[in-house]
PDB file of N, CA, C and O in Angstrom:
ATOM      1  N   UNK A   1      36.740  17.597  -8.994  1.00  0.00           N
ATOM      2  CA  UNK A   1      35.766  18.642  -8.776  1.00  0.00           C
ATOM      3  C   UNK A   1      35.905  19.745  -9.824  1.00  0.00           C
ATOM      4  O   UNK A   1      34.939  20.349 -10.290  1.00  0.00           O
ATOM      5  N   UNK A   2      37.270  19.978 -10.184  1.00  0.00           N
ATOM      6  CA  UNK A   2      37.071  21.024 -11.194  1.00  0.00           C
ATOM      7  C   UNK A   2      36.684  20.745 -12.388  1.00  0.00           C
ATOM      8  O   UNK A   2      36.395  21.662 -13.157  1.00  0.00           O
ATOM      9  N   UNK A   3      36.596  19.277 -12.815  1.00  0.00           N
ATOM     10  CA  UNK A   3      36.098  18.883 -14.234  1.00  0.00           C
ATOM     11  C   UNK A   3      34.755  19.279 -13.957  1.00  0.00           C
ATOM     12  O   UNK A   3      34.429  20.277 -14.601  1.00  0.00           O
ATOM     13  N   UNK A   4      33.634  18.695 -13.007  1.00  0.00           N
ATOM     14  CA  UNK A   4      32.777  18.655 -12.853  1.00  0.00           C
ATOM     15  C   UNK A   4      32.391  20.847 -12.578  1.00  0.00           C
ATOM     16  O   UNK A   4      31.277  21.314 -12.817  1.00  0.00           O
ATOM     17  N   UNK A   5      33.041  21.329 -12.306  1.00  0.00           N
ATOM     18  CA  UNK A   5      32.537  23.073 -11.853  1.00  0.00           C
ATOM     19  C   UNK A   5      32.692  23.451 -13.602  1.00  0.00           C
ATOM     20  O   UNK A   5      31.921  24.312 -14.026  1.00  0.00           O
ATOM     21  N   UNK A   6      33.585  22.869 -14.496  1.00  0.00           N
ATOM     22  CA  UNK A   6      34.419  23.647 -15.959  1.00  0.00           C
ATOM     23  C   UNK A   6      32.541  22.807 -16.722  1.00  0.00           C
ATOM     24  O   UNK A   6      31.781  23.612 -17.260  1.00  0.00           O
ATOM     25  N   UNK A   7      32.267  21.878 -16.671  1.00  0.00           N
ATOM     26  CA  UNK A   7      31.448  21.220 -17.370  1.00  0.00           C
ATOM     27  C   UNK A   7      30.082  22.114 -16.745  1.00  0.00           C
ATOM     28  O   UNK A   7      29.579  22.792 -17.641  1.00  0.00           O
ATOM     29  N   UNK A   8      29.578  22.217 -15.787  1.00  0.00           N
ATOM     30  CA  UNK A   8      28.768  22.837 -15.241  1.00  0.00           C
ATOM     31  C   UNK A   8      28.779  24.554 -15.780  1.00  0.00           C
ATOM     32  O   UNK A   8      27.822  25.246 -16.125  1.00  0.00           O
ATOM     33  N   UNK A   9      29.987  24.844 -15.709  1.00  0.00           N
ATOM     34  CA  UNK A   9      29.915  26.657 -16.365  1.00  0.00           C
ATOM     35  C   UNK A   9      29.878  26.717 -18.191  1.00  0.00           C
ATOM     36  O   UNK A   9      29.487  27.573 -18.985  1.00  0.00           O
ATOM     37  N   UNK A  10      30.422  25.514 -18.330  1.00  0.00           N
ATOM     38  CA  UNK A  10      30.024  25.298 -19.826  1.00  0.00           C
ATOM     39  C   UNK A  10      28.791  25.570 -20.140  1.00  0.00           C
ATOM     40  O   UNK A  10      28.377  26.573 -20.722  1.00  0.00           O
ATOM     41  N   UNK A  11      27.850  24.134 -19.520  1.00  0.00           N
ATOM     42  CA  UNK A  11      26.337  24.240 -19.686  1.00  0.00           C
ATOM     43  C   UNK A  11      25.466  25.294 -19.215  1.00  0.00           C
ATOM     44  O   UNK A  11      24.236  25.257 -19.253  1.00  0.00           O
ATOM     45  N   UNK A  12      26.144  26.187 -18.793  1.00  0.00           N
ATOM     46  CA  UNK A  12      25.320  27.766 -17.911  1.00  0.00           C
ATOM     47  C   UNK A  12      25.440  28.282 -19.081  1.00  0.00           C
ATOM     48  O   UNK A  12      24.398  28.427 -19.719  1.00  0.00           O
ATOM     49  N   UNK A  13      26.872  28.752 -19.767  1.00  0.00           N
ATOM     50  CA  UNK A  13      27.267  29.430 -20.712  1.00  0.00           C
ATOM     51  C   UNK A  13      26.280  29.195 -22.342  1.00  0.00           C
ATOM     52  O   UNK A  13      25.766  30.136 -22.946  1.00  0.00           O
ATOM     53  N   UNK A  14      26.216  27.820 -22.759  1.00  0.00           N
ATOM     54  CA  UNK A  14      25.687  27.522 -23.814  1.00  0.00           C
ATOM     55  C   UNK A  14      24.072  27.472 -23.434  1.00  0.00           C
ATOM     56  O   UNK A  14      23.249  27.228 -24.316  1.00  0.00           O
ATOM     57  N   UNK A  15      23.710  27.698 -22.183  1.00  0.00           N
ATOM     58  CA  UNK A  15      22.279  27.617 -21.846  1.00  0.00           C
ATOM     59  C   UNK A  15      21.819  29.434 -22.029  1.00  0.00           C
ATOM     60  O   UNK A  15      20.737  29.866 -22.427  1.00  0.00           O
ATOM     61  N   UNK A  16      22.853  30.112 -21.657  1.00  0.00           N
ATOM     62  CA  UNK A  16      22.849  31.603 -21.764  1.00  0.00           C
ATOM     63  C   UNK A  16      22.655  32.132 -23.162  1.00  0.00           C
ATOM     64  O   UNK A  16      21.659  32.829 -23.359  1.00  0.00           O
ATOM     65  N   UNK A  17      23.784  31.799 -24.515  1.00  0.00           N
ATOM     66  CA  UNK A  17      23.626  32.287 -25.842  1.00  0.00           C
ATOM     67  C   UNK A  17      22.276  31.355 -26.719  1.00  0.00           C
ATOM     68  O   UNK A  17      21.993  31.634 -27.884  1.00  0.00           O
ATOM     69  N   UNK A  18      21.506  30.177 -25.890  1.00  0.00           N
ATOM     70  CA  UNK A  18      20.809  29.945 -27.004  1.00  0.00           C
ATOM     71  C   UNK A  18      19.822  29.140 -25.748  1.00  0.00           C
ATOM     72  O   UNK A  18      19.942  27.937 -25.518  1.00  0.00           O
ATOM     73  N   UNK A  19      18.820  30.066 -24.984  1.00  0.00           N
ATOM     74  CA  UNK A  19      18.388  29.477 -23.880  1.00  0.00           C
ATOM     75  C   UNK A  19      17.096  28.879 -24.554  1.00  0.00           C
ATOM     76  O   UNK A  19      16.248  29.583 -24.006  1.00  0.00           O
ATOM     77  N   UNK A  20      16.451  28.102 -25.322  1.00  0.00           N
ATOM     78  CA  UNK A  20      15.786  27.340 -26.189  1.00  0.00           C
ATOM     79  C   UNK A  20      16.333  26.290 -26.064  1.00  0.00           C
ATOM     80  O   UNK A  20      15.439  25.459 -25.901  1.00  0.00           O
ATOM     81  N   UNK A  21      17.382  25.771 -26.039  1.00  0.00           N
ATOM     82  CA  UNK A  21      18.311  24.665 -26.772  1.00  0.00           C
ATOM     83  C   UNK A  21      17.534  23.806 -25.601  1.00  0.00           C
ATOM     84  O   UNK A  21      16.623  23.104 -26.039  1.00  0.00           O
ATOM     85  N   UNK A  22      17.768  23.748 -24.083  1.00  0.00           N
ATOM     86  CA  UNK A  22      17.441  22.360 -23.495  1.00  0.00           C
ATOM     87  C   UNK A  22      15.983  22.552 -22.920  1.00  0.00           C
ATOM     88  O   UNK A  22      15.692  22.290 -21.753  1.00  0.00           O
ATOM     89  N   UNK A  23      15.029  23.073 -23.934  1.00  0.00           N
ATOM     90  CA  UNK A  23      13.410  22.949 -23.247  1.00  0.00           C
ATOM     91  C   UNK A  23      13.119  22.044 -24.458  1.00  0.00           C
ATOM     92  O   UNK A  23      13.464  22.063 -25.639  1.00  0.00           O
ATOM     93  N   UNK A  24      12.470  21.370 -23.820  1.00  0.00           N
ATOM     94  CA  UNK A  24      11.575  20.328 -24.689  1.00  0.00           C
ATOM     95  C   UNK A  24      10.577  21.120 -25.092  1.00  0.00           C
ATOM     96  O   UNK A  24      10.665  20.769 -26.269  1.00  0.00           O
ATOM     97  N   UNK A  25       9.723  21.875 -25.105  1.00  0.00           N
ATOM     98  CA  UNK A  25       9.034  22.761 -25.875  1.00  0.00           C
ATOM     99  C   UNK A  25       9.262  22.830 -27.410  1.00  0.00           C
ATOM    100  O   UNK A  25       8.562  22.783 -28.421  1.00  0.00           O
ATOM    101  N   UNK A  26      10.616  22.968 -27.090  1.00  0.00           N
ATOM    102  CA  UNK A  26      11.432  23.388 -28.690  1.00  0.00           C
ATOM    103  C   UNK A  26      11.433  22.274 -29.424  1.00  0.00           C
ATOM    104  O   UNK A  26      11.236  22.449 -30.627  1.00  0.00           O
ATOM    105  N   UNK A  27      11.594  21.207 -29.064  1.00  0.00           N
ATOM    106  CA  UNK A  27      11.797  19.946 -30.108  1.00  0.00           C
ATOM    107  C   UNK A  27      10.556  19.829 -31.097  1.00  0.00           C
ATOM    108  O   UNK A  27       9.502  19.767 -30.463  1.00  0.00           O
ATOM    109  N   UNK A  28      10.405  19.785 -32.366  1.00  0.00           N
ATOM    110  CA  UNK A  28       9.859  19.644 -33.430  1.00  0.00           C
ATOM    111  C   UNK A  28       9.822  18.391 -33.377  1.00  0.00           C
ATOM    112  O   UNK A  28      10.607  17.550 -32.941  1.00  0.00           O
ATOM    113  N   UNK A  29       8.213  18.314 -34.171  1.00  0.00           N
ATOM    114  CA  UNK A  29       7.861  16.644 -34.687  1.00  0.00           C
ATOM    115  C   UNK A  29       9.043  16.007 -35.795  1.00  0.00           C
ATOM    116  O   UNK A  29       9.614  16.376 -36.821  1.00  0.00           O
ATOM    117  N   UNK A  30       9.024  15.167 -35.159  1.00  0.00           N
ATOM    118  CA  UNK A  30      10.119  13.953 -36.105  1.00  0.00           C
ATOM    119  C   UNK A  30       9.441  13.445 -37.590  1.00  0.00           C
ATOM    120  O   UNK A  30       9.837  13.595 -38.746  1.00  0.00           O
ATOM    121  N   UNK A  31       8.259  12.787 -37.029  1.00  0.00           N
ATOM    122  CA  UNK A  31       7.539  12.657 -38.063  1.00  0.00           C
ATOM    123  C   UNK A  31       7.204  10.981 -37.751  1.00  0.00           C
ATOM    124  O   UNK A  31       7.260  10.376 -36.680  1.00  0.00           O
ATOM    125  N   UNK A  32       6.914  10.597 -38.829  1.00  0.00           N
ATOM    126  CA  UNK A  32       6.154   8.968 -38.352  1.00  0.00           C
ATOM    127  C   UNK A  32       7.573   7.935 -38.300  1.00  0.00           C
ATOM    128  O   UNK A  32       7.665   6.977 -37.533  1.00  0.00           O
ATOM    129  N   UNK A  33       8.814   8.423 -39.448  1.00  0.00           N
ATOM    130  CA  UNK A  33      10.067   7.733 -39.593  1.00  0.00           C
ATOM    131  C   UNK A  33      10.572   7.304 -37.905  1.00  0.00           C
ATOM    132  O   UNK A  33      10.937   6.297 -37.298  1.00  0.00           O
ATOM    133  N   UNK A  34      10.354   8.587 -37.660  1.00  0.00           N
ATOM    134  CA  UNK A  34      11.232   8.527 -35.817  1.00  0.00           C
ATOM    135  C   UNK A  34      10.278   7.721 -35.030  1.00  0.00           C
ATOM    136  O   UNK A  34      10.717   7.238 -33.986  1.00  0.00           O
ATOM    137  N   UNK A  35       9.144   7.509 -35.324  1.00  0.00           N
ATOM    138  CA  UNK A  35       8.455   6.602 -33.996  1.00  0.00           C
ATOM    139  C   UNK A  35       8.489   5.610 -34.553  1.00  0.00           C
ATOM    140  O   UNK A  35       8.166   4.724 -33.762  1.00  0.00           O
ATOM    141  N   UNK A  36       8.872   4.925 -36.239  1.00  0.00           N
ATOM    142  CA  UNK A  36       9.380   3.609 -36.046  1.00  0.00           C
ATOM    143  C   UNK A  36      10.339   3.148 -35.858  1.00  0.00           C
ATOM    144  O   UNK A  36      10.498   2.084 -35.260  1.00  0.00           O
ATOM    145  N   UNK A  37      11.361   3.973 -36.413  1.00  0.00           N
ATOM    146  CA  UNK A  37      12.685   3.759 -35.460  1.00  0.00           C
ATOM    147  C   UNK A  37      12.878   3.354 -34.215  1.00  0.00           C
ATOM    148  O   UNK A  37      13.523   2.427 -33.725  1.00  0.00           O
ATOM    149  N   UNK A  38      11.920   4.577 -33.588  1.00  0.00           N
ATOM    150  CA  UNK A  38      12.286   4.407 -32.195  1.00  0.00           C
ATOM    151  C   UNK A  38      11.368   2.934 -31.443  1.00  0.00           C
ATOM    152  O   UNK A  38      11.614   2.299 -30.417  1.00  0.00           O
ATOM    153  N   UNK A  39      10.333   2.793 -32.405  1.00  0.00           N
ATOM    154  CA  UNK A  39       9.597   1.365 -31.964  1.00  0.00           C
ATOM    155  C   UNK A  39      10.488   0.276 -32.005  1.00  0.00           C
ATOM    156  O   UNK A  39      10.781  -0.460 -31.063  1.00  0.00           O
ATOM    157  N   UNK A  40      11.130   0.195 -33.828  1.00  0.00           N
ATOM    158  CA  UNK A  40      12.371  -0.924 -33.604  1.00  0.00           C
ATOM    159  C   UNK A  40      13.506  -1.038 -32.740  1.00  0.00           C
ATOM    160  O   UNK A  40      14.047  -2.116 -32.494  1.00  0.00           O
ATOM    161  N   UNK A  41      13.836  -0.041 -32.323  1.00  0.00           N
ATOM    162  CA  UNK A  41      15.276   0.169 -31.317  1.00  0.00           C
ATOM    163  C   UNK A  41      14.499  -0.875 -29.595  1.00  0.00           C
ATOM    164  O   UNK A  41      14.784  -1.894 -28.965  1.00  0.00           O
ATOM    165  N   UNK A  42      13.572   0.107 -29.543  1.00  0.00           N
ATOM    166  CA  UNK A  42      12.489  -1.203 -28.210  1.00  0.00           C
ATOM    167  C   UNK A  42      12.649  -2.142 -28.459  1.00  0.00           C
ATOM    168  O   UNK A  42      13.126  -2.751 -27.501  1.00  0.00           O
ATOM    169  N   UNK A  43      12.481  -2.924 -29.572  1.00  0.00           N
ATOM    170  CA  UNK A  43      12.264  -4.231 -29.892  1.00  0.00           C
ATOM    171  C   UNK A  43      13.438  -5.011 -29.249  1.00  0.00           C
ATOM    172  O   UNK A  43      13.468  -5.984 -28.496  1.00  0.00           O
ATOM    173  N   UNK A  44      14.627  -4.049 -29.951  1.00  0.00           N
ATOM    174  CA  UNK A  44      15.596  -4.603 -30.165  1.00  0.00           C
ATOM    175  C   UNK A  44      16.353  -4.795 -28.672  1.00  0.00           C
ATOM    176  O   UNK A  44      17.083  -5.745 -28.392  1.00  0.00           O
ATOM    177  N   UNK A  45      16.024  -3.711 -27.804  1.00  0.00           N
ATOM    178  CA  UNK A  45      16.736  -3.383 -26.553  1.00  0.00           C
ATOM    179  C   UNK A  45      15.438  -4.574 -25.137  1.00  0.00           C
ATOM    180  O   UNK A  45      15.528  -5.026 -23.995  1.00  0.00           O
ATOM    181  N   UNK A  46      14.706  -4.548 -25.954  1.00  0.00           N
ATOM    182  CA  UNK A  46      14.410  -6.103 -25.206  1.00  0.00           C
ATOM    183  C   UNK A  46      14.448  -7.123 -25.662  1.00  0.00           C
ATOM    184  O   UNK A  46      14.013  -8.067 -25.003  1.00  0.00           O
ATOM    185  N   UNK A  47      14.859  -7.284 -26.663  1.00  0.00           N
ATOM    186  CA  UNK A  47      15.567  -8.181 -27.024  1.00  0.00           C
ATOM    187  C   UNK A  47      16.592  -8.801 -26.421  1.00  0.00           C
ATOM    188  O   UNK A  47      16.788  -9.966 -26.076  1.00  0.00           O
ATOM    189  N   UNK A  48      17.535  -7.283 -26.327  1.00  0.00           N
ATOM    190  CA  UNK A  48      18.933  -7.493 -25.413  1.00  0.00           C
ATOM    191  C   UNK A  48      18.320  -8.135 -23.927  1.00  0.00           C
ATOM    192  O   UNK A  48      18.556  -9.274 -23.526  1.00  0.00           O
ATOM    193  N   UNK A  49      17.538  -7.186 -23.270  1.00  0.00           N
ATOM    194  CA  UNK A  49      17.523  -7.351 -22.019  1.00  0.00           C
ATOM    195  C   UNK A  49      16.990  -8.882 -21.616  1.00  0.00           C
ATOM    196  O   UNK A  49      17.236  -9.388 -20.521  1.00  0.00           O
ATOM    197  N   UNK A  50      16.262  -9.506 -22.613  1.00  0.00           N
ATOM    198  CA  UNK A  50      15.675 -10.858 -22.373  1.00  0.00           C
ATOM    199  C   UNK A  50      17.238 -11.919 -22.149  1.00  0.00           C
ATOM    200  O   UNK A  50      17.565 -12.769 -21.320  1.00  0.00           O
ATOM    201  N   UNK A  51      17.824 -11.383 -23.229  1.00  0.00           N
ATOM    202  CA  UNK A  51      18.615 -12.674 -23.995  1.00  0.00           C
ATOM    203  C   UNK A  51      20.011 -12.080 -23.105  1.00  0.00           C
ATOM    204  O   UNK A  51      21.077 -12.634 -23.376  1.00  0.00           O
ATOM    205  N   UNK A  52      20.023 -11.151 -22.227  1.00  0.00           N
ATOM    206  CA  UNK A  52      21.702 -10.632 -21.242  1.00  0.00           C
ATOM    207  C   UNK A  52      21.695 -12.226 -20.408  1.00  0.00           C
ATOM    208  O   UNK A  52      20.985 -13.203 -20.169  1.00  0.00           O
ATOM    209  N   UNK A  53      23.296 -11.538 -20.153  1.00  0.00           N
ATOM    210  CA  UNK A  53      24.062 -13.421 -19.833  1.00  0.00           C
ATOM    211  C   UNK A  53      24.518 -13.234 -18.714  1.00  0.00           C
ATOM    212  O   UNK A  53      24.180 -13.963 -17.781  1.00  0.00           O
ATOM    213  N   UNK A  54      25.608 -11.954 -18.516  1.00  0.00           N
ATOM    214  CA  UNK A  54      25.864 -11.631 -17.398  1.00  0.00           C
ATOM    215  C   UNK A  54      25.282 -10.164 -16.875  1.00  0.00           C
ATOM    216  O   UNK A  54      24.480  -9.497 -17.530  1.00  0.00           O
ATOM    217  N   UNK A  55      25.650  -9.897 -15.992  1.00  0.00           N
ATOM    218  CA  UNK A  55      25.506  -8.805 -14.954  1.00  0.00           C
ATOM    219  C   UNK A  55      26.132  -7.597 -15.354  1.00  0.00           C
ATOM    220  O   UNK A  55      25.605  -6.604 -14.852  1.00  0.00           O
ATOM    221  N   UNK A  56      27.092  -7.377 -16.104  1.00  0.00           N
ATOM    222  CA  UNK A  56      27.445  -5.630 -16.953  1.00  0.00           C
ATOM    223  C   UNK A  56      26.435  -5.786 -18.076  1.00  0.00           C
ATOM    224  O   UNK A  56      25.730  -4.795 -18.272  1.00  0.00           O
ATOM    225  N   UNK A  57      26.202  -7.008 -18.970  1.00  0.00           N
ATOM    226  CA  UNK A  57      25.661  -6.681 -20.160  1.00  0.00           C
ATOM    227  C   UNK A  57      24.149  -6.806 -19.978  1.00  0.00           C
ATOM    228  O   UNK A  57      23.488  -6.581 -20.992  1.00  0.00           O
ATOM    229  N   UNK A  58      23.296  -7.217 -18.541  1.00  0.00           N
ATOM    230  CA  UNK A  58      22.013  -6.618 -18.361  1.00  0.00           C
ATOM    231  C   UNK A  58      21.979  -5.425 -17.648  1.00  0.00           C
ATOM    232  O   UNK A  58      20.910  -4.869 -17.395  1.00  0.00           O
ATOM    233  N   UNK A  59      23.316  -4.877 -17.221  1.00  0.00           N
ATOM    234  CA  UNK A  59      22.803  -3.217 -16.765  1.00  0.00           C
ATOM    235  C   UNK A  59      22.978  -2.579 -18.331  1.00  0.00           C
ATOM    236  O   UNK A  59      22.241  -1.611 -18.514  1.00  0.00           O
ATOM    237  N   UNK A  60      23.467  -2.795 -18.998  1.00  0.00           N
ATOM    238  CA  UNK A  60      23.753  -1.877 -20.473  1.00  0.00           C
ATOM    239  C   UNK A  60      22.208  -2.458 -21.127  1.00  0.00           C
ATOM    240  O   UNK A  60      21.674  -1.835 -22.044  1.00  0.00           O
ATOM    241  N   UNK A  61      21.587  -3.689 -20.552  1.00  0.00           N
ATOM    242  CA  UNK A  61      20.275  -3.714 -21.357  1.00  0.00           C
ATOM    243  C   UNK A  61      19.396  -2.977 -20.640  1.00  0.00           C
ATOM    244  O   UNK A  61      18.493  -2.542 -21.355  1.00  0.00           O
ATOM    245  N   UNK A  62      19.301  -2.632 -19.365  1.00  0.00           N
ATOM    246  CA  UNK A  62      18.536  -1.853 -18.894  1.00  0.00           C
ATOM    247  C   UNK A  62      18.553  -0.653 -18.978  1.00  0.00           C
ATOM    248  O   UNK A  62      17.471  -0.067 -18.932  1.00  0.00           O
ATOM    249  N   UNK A  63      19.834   0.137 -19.133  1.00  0.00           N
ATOM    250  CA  UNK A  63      20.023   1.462 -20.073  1.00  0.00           C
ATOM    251  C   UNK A  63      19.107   1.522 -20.935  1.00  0.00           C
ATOM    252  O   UNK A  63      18.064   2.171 -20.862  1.00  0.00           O
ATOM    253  N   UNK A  64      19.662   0.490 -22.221  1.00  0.00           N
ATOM    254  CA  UNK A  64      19.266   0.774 -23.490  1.00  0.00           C
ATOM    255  C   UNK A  64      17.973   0.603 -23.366  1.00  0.00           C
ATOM    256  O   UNK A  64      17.343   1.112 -24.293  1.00  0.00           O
ATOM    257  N   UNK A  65      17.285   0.029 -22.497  1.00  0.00           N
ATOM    258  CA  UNK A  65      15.774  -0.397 -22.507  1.00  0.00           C
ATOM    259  C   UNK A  65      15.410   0.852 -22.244  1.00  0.00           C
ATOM    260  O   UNK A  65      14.638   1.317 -23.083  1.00  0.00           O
ATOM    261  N   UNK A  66      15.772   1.731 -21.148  1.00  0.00           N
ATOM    262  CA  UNK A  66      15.337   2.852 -20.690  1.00  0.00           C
ATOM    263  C   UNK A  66      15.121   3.908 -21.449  1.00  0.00           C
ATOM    264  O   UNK A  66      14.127   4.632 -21.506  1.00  0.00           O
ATOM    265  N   UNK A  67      16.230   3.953 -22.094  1.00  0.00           N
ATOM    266  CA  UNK A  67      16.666   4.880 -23.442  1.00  0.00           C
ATOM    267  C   UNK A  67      15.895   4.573 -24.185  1.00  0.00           C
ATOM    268  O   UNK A  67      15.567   5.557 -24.848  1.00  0.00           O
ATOM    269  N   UNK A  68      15.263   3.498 -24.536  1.00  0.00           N
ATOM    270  CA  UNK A  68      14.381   3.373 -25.955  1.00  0.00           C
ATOM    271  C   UNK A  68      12.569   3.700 -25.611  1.00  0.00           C
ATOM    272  O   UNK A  68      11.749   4.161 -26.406  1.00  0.00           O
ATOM    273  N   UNK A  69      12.321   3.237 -24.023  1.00  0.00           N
ATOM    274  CA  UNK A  69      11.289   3.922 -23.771  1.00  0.00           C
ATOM    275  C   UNK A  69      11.178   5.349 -23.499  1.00  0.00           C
ATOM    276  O   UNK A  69      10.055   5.779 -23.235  1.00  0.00           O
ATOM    277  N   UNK A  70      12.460   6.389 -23.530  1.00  0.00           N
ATOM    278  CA  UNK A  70      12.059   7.643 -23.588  1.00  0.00           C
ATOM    279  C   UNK A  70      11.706   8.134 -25.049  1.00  0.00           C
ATOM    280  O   UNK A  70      10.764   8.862 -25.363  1.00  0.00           O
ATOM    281  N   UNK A  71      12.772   7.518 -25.964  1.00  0.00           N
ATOM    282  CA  UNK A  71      12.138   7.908 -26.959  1.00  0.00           C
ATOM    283  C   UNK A  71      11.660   7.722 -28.229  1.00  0.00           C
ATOM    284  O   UNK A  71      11.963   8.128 -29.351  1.00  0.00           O
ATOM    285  N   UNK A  72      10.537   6.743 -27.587  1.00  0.00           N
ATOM    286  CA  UNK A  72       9.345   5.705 -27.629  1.00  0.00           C
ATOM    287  C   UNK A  72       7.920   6.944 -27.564  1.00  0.00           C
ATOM    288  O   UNK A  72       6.945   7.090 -28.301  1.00  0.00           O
ATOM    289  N   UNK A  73       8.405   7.713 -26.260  1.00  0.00           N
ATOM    290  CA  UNK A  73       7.462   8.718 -25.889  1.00  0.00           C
ATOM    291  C   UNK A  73       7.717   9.978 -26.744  1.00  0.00           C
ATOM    292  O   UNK A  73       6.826  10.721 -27.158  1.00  0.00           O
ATOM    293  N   UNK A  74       9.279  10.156 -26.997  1.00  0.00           N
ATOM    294  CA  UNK A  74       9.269  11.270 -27.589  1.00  0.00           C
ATOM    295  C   UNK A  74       8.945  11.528 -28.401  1.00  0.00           C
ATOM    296  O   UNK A  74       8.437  12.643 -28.522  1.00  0.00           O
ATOM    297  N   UNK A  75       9.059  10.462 -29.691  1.00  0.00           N
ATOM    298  CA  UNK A  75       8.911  11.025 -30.887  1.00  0.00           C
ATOM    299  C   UNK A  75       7.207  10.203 -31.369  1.00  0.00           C
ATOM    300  O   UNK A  75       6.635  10.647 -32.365  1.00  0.00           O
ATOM    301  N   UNK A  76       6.462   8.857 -30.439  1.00  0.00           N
ATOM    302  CA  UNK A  76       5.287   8.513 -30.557  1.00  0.00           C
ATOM    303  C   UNK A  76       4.347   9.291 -30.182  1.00  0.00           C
ATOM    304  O   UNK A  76       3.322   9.060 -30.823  1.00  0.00           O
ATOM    305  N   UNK A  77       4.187  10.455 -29.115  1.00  0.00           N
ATOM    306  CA  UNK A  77       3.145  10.883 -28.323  1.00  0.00           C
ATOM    307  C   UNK A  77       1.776  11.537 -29.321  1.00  0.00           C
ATOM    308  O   UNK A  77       0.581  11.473 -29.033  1.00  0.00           O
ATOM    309  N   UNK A  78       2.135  11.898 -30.029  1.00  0.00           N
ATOM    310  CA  UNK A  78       1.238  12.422 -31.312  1.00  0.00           C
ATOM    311  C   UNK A  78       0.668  11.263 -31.779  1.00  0.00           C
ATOM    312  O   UNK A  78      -0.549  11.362 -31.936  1.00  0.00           O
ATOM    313  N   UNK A  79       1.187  10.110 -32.074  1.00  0.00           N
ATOM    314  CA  UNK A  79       0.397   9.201 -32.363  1.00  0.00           C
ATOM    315  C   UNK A  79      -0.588   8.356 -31.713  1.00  0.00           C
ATOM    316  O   UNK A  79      -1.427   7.721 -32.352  1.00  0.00           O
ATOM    317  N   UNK A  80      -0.454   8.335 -29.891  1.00  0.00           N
ATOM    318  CA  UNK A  80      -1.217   7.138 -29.125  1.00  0.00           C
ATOM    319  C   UNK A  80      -2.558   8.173 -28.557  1.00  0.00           C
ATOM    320  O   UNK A  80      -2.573   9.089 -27.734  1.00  0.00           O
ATOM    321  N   UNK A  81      -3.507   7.629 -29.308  1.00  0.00           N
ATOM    322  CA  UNK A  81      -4.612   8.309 -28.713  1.00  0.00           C
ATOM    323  C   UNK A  81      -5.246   8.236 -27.611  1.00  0.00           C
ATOM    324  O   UNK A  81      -6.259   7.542 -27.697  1.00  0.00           O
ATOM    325  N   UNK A  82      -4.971   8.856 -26.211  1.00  0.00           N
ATOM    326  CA  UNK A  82      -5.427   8.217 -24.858  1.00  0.00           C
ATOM    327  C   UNK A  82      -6.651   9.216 -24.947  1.00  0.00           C
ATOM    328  O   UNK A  82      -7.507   9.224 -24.063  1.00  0.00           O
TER     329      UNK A  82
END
């Protein structure tokens, strides 16, 4: 419990001297580099998740799958015209 209260007053503390840092507001365009990146990393993380064998290495593909559709959104949204 006290790791978890020291980590928690950390993130109060560094949220206090630079309270910008965790709004997504703030994040700047990447540019077109980051949404292919982040397109190939998808590729690749279903890739994993198709081709997992056992049961730890399809929860680490479903992470990484997860992880690559956030930021899939993050750094594509400027580009998909809905």
């Amino acid at each position: 419990m006290l790791k978890k209260n020291t980590l928690v007053n950390l993130l109060k503390i560094i949220d206090d001297k630079n309270p910008n840092l965790f709004k997504q507001d703030s994040v700047q365009s990447r540019g077109g580099w980051a949404c292919a990146w982040a397109t190939l990393l998808l590729v690749g993380a279903i890739v994993g998740l198709v081709a997992c064998s056992t049961w730890i290495l399809c929860f680490f593909a479903v992470l990484s799958c997860a992880a690559a559709i956030n930021s899939v959104i993050d750094n594509c949204y400027q580009y998909i015209d809905l």
